[in-house]
N, C-alpha and C positions, 0 to 999 in steps of 0.2 A: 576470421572469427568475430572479429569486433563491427565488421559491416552485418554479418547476418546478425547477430546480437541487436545490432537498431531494430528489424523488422521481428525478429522473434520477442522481444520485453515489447512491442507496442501491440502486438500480435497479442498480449495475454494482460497487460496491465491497465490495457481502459475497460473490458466488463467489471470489476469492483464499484469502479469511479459511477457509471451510469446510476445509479441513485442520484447522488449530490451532481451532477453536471446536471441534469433533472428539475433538480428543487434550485436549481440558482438560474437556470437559462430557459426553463419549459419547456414547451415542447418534445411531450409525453411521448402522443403520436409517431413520431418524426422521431425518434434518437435509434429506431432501426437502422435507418439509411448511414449512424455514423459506419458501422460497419460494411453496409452494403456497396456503399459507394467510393471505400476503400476498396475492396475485393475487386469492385468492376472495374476501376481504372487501373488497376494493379495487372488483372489480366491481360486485358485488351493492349497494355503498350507494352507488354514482354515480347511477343515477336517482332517486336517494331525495334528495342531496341539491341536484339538480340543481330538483327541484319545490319545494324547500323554498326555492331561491336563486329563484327567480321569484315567491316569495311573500314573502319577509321580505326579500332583495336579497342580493347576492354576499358582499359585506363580512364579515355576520358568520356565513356559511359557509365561506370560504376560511381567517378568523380560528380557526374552531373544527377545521376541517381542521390545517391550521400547531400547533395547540395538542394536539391529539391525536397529530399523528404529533411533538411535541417529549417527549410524554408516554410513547409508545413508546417513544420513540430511548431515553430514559436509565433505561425499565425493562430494555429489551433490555441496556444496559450494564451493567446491574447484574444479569441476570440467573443464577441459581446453578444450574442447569441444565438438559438442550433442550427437554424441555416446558415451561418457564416463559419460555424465548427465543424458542419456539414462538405459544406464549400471547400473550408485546409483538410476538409480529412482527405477529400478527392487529390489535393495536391501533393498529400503524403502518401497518397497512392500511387502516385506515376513514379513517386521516387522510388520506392517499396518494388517496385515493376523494375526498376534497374538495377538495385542494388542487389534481388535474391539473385537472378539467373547470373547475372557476374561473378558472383562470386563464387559459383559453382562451377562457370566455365574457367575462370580461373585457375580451380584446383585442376582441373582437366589438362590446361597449360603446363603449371609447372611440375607439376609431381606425374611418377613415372604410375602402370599400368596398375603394378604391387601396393603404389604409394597412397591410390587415389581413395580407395575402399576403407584405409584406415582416418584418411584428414576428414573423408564423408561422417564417420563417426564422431572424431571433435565436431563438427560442424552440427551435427545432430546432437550431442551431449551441449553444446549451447541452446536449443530448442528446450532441453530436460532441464535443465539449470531455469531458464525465462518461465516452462509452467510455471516454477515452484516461487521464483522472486519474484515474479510481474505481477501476479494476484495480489500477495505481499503489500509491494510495493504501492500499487492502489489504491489498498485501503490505511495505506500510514498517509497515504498524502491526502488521502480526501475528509482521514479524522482528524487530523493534526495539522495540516497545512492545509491548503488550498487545489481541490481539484485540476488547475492548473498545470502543477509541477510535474502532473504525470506526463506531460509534453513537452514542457522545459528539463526533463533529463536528461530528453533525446539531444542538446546540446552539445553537453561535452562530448558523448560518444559520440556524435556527428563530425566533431571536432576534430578529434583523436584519430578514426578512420580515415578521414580527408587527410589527413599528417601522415598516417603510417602508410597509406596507399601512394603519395606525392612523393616520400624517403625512401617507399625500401622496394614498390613495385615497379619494374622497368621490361618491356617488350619492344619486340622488332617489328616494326606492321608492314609489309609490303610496298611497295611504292607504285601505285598503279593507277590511271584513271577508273573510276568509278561512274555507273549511271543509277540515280538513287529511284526508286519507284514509288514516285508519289502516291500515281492513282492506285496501286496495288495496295499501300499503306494507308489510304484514306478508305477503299472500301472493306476490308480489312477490321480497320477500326470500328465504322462504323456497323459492320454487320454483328460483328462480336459482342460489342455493346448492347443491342436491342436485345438479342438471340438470350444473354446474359441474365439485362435486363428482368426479362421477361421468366424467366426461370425462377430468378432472387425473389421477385416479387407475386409471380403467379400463386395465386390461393391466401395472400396475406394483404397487400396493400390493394389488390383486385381479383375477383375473379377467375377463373381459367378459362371461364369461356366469353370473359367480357371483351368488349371493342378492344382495351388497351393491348389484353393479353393478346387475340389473335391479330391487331395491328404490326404489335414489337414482333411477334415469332414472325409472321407473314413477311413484313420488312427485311428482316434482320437475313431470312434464309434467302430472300430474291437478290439484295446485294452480297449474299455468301456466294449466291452461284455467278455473278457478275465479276466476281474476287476471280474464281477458280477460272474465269476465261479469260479476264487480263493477265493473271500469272500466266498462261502457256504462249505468252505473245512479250514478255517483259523482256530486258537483257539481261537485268541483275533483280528475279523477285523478290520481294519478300518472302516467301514461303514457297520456295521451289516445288514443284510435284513429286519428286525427287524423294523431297523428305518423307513422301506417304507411300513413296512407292516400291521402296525399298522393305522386302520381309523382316527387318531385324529392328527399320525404323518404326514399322507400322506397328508391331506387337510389341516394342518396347512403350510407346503410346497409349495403345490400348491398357497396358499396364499401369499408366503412370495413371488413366479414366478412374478404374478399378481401385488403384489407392485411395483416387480422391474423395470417392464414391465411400469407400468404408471408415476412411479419417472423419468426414464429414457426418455418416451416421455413427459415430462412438462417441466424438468429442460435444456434440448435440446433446446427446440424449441420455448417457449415461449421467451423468451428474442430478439432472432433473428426475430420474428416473429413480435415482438413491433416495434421493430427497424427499420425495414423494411415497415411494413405497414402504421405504426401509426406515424412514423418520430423520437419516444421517443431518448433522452440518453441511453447510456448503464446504466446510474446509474438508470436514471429511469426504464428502463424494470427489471435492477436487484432486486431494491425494492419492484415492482410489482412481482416478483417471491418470493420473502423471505417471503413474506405475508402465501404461504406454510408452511416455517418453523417455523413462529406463529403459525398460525393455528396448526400445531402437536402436540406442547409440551402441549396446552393449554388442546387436550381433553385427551391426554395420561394420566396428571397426573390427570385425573379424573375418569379414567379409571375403579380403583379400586374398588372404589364406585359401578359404574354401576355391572362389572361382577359377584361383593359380592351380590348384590341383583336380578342379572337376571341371572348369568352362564355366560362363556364363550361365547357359541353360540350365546346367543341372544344380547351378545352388541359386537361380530363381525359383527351382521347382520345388527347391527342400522347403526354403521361404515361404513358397506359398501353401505348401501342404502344413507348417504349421502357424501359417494367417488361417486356412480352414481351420484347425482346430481349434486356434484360439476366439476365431465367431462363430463356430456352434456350441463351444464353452459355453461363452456368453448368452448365446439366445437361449440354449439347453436349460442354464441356470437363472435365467430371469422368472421361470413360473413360481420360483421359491427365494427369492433374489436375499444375497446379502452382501455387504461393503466386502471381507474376506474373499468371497470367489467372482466380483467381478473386479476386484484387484488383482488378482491373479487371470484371470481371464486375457482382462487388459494387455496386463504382460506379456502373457502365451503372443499376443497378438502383436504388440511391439517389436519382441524380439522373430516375428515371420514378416512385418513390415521391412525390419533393418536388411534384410536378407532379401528382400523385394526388390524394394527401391534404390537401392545405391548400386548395387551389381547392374541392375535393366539401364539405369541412366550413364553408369559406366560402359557398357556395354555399346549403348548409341555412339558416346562420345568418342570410343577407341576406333569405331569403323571409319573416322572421318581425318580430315587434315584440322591445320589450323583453322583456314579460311573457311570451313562449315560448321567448324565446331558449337559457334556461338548461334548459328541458325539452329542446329540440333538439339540443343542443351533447353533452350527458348523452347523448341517447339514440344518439347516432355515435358515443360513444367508448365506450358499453355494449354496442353492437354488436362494433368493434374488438377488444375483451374477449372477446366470446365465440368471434370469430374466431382468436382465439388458444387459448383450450380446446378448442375443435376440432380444430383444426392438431397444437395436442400431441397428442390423442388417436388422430386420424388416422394421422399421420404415425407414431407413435410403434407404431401396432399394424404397421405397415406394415414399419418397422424389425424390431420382434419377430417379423415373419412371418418373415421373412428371416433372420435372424441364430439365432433357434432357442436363446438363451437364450448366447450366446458375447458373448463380448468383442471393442470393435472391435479391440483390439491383439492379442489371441488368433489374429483369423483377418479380418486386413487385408483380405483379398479378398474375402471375403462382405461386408464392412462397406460395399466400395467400391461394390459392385452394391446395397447397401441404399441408402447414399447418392444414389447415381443414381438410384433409384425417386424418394427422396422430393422432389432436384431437378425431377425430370420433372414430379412432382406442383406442385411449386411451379409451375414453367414454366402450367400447367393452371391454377393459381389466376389467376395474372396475366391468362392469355388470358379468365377468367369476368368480371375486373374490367375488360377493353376491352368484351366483351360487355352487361353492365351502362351501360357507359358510354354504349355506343349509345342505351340505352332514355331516357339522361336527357332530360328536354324540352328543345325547342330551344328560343333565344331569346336577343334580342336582346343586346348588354353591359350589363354590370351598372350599374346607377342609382349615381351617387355619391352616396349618404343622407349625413346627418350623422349621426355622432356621436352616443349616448345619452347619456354620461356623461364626465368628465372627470375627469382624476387633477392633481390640486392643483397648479401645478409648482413647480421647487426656489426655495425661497428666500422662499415667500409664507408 
């Protein structure tokens, strides 16, 4: 809980700070990319080091995650201006890329089938807890102290995690030679990147139909498809075929698309959309969005329960039958929009995400051994990833069609009918994740396995 805590507080505590990092470093332009260029290196090296935790074992991957993103935090604080804040945010990304998928494969490890659906909920009630302190938090350091500290707090927690993972986490890792896949991992990287790239920034820092854009797409897909012919020739791929070829992997995936897709268009636009129509505070639109991240933890860690007694399938399908309800709520009530219903909205929607996403990725992780686990675990939340570059790009061209280069505050009403497209769109993502959901295989409740590994307990 304390590793996802690094990545969820930096996840919500540097939008405040962007004003004052702003007026002290410049670079107007450019403080996009703090964000973008987090996400991009964050995605691209989770299946990297997600093969690499199935080879040498989780420990000292999450270890070197933790150490990299503590390496960032205190270059980003010391940073002397936005290209070189730019620069550590990149490096607090590759750690951000080790430390989520770890520690999700983790719980997959030590806790049994019953066990996993309730920790996936603390794990998510620290995401709810980070909305509501990270913003917080931001703006006490950036009025009162120095923009800075929102970087320098990732310290102790950095700290702390490195300690409590070195004392109390212990695994048995196979003993076996290994063949590591370079070329698979370098075209890989590099294709993911542009493919990314090009999504993130397509219709904002260029074009869609400019050189750059169809350079990166053009590039990025010829070495995807260079990727997919070294993997079927590798010994140990990165990204075996396996993983997509299997029906239970493939639709838990396309699920994990579908979440990214609709997290992406809520947490977007809702907020702006308050703001704009309804007159609210930022605090207030914010609050009205965190109602989300109540909603999630609450049915996640109930989660277990449901799928012990109905299967996997059938409590992704309740899930997602009320993620549809909760994004045609939303889009339903955007033509008369107020803070009360799409707080509730939200919810509806949180509490059909919880019931989504933790069951499908439980689900993946239980079909497998140790030794895949951490390729599988990677390749859901690699997906998830791209499900969100998507959604920006989509969604975002979708906005720009509409708005025609205006401000939402400029001209409220065009904004309001932007907004409702990309609700409706939402709404549409949801119903593709019920759809999906159908295809999952049926079958029986889940097996209670033991346990892989164990975490040392206190006191020994």
């Amino acid at each position: 809980m304390v590793t996802t805590g690094l990545v969820a507080i930096d996840s919500t505590i540097l939008a405040t700070a962007v004003p004052t990092i702003v007026a002290d470093l410049g670079g107007f332009s450019s403080f996009p990319w703090l964000f973008s260029v987090y996400l991009l290196t964050q995605a691209v090296s989770v299946p990297i080091y997600s093969k690499l935790a199935d080879t040498v074992g989780r420990k000292p991957i999450i270890l070197i995650g933790v150490g990299l993103f503590l390496l960032g935090s205190v270059l980003c604080g010391l940073a002397w201006s936005m290209p070189a804040l730019i620069a550590f945010r990149a490096v607090q990304g590759l750690g951000a890329g080790a430390v989520q998928p770890m520690a999700i494969t983790i719980v997959g490890d030590i806790y049994t089938v019953a066990e996993r659906a309730k920790v996936q909920g603390y794990l998510a009630s620290v995401w709810a807890v980070s909305a509501v302190v990270g913003p917080t938090l931001g703006g006490l350091f950036s009025e009162f102290l120095t923009w800075n500290w929102i970087f320098f707090v990732n310290v102790p927690l950095s700290v702390a995690a490195g300690w409590l993972l070195l004392r109390r986490f212990h695994e048995v890792v196979p003993s076996r030679t290994h063949r590591i896949d370079w070329a698979g991992g370098a075209l890989l990287t590099a294709s993911t990147t542009l493919i990314i790239l090009a999504l993130l920034e397509g219709g904002h820092a260029w074009a869609w139909d400019s050189p750059q854009s169809i350079g990166a797409l053009g590039a990025g897909l010829v070495l995807l498809v260079a990727f997919v012919l070294v993997e079927r020739h590798a010994a140990e791929p990165v990204l075996a075929p396996w993983v997509l070829s299997r029906r239970l992997l493939a639709t838990t995936a396309l699920i994990a698309v579908g979440v990214g897709v609709v997290l992406m268009g809520v947490t977007t636009y809702v907020p702006t959309f308050l703001e704009a129509l309804v007159g609210s505070s930022p605090l207030a639109s914010g609050l009205a969005l965190a109602t989300l991240t109540i909603g999630w933890p609450i049915s996640a860690s109930q989660a277990g329960r449901l799928y012990l007694r109905w299967g996997f399938r059938s409590t992704v399908l309740v899930g997602s039958a009320i993620t549809v309800l909760g994004a045609g709520a939303l889009a339903a009530t955007s033509t008369s929009p107020s803070v009360l219903a799409v707080a509730l909205s939200c919810f509806v929607l949180g509490l059909g995400l919880g019931l989504v996403a933790a069951p499908s990725l439980i689900a993946a992780q239980s079909s497998v051994g140790w030794g895949e686990r951490g390729v599988v675990t990677g390749a859901n939340m690699f997906a998830r990833s791209m499900g969100s570059a998507v959604g920006v790009a989509a969604l975002g061209a979708l906005v720009n069609a509409r708005m025609r280069g205006a401000e939402a505050t400029a001209d409220p009403q065009a904004f309001g009918g932007a907004a409702t497209a990309v609700f409706v769109a939402v709404a549409v993502a949801a119903l593709a994740i019920a759809v999906v959901a159908l295809a999952m295989p049926r079958g029986g409740r889940p097996a209670q396995a033991r346990p892989d590994a164990r975490v040392e307990p206190a006191g020994s």
